[in-house]
C-alpha positions in Angstrom: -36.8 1.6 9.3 -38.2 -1.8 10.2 -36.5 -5.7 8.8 -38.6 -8.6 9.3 -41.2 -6.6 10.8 -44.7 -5.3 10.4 -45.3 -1.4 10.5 -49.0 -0.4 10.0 -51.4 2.5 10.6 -55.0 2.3 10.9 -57.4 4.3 12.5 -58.5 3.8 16.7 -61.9 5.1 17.4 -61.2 7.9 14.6 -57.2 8.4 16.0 -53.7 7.2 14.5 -52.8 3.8 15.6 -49.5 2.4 15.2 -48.9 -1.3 15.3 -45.6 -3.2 15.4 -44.5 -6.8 15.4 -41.3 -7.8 15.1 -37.9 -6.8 14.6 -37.7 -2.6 14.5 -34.6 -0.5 13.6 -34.0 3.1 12.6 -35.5 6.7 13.6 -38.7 7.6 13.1 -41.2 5.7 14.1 -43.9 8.1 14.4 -44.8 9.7 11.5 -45.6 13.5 11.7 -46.1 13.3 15.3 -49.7 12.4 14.9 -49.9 9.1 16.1 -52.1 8.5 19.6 -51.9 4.9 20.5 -48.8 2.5 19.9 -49.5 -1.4 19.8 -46.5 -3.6 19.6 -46.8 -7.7 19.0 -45.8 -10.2 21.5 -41.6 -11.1 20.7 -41.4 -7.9 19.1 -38.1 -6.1 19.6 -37.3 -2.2 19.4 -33.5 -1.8 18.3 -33.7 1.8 16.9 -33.2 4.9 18.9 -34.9 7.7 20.0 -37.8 5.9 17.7 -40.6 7.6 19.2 -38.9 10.8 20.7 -41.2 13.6 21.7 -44.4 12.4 19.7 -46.2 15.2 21.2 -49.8 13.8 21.0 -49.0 9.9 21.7 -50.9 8.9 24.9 -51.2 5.1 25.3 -48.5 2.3 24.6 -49.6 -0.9 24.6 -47.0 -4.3 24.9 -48.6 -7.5 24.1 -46.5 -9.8 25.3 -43.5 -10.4 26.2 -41.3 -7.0 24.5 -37.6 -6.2 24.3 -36.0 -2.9 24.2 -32.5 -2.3 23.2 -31.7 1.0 22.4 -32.0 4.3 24.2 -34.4 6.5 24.4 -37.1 4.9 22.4 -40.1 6.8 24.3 -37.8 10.2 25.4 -39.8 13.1 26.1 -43.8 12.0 24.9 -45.2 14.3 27.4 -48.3 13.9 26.8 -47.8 10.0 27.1 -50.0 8.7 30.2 -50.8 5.4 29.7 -48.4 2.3 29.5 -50.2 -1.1 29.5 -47.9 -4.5 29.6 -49.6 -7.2 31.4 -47.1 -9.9 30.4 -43.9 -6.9 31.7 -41.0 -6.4 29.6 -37.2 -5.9 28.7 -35.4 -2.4 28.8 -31.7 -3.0 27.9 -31.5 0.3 26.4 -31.3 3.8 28.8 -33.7 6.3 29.1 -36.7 4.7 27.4 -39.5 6.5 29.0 -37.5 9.3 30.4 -39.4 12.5 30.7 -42.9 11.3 29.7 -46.2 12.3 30.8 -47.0 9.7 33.2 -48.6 10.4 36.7 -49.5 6.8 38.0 -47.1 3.9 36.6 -47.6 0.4 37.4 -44.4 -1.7 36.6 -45.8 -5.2 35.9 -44.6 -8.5 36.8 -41.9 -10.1 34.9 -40.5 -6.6 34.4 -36.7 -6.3 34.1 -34.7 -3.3 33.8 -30.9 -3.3 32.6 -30.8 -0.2 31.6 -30.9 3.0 33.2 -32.9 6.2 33.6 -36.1 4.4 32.4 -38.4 7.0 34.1 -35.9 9.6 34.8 -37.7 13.4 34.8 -41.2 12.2 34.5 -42.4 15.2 36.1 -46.1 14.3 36.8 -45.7 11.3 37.6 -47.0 11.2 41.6 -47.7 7.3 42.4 -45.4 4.3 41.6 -46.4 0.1 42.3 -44.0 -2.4 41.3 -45.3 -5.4 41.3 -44.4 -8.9 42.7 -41.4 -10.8 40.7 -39.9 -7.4 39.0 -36.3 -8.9 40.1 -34.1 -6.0 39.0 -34.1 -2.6 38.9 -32.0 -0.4 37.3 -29.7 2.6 38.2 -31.7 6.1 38.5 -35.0 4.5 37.6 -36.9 7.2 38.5 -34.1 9.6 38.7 -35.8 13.3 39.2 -39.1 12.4 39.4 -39.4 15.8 41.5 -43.7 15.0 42.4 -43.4 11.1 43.1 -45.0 10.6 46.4 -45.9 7.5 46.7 -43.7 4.0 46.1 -44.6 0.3 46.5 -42.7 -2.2 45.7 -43.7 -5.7 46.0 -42.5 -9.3 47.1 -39.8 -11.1 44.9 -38.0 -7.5 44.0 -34.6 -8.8 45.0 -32.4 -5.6 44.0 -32.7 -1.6 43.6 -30.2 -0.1 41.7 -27.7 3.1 42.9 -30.0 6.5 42.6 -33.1 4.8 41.6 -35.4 7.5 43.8 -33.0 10.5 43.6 -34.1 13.8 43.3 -37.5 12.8 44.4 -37.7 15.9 46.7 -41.8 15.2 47.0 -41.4 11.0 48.2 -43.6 10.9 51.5 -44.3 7.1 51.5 -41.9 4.2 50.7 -43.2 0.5 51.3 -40.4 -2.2 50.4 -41.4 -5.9 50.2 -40.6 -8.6 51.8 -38.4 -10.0 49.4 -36.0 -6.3 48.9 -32.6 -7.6 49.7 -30.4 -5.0 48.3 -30.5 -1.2 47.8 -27.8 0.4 45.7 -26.2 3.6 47.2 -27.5 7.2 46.8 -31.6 5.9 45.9 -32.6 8.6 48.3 -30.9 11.1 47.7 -33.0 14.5 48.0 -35.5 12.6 49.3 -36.0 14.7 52.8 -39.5 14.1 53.1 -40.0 10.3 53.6 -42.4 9.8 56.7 -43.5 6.5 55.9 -40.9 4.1 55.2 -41.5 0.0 56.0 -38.8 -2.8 54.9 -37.4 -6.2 56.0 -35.3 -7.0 58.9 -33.1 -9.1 56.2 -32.6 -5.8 53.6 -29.1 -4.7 52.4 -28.6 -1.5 53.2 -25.6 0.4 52.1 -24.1 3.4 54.0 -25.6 6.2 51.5 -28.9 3.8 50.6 -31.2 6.4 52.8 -29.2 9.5 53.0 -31.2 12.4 52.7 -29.6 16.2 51.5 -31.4 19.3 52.3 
């Protein structure tokens, strides 16, 4: 399960905590489907997928410092997962990582970086999203499906939007774009017929099908 690692439980205010540092590989990582809280070490590094698919009673994932994800899947379906704190950001190279989780307010730190794709995709309750300053690059259908997203504010130094990273939010009223947006991929609106707020640069890079809206 883990090499060069350390995998603990103890006990948080009289729940299962799970704490990780380093190097993690394998299935599994949640034994029973008991554990509530999730605390993994600054450099730490997830290789293993679907290692914490549908825990049903995790809630809170904590990254302390800076944390790399490889593989897919690692967080897919924890509905009941509502909290993600990272104040130092992190790496998803792998796709899908918190796809279908809990979440219903998300705030995507600074020195965030997404390769991978489909890192929110079908988080159903999720209603409010802030990226914050220097996130540089987002990845393709981010928030794919989010069908109650409302509410999306990225910030300054956010340089690129993948293709389809808002699609299938049928619910998105308000979209604020910093300054610093360059470049939206195609299709990141599509579905999105509600949008009556939307605010952006004069220098963004809009593609043909960046704003395109179905019925």
């Amino acid at each position: 399960m883990a090499q060069n690692s350390e995998y603990t439980y103890g006990q948080l205010s009289g729940e299962l905590e799970i704490k990780i540092s380093g190097v993690i590989d394998g299935f599994g990582g949640c034994s029973g489907g008991i554990c509530h809280t999730v605390n993994i070490g600054p450099n730490s590094r997830i290789n293993g997928p679907y290692f914490f698919e549908k825990c049903p009673n995790l809630i809170t994932v904590r990254f302390d410092g800076k944390i790399l994800i490889t593989s897919n899947n690692t967080f897919l379906g924890c509905s009941s997962l509502k909290t993600l704190n990272a104040p130092h950001g992190f790496r998803l190279f792998g796709n899908g990582t918190f796809a279908r989780c809990g979440f219903r307010v998300l705030v995507i730190p600074k020195g965030t970086v997404f390769d991978g794709d489909y890192s929110f995709g079908e988080c159903l309750d999720l209603i409010s999203v802030l990226i914050e300053d220097h996130v540089v690059f987002i990845g393709n259908n981010t928030f794919k499906d989010c069908s109650n997203l409302s509410i999306v504010r990225v910030g300054n130094n956010v340089k690129f939007l993948g293709n389809g990273t808002f699609s299938g939010c049928g619910r998105l009223e308000t979209l604020r774009l910093g300054k610093d947006v360059s470049v939206l991929g195609e299709d990141n609106f599509v579905g999105c017929r509600n949008i009556t707020t939307s605010t952006h640069e004069e220098n963004l890079v809009i593609t043909d099908k960046s704003f395109t809206k179905y019925a």
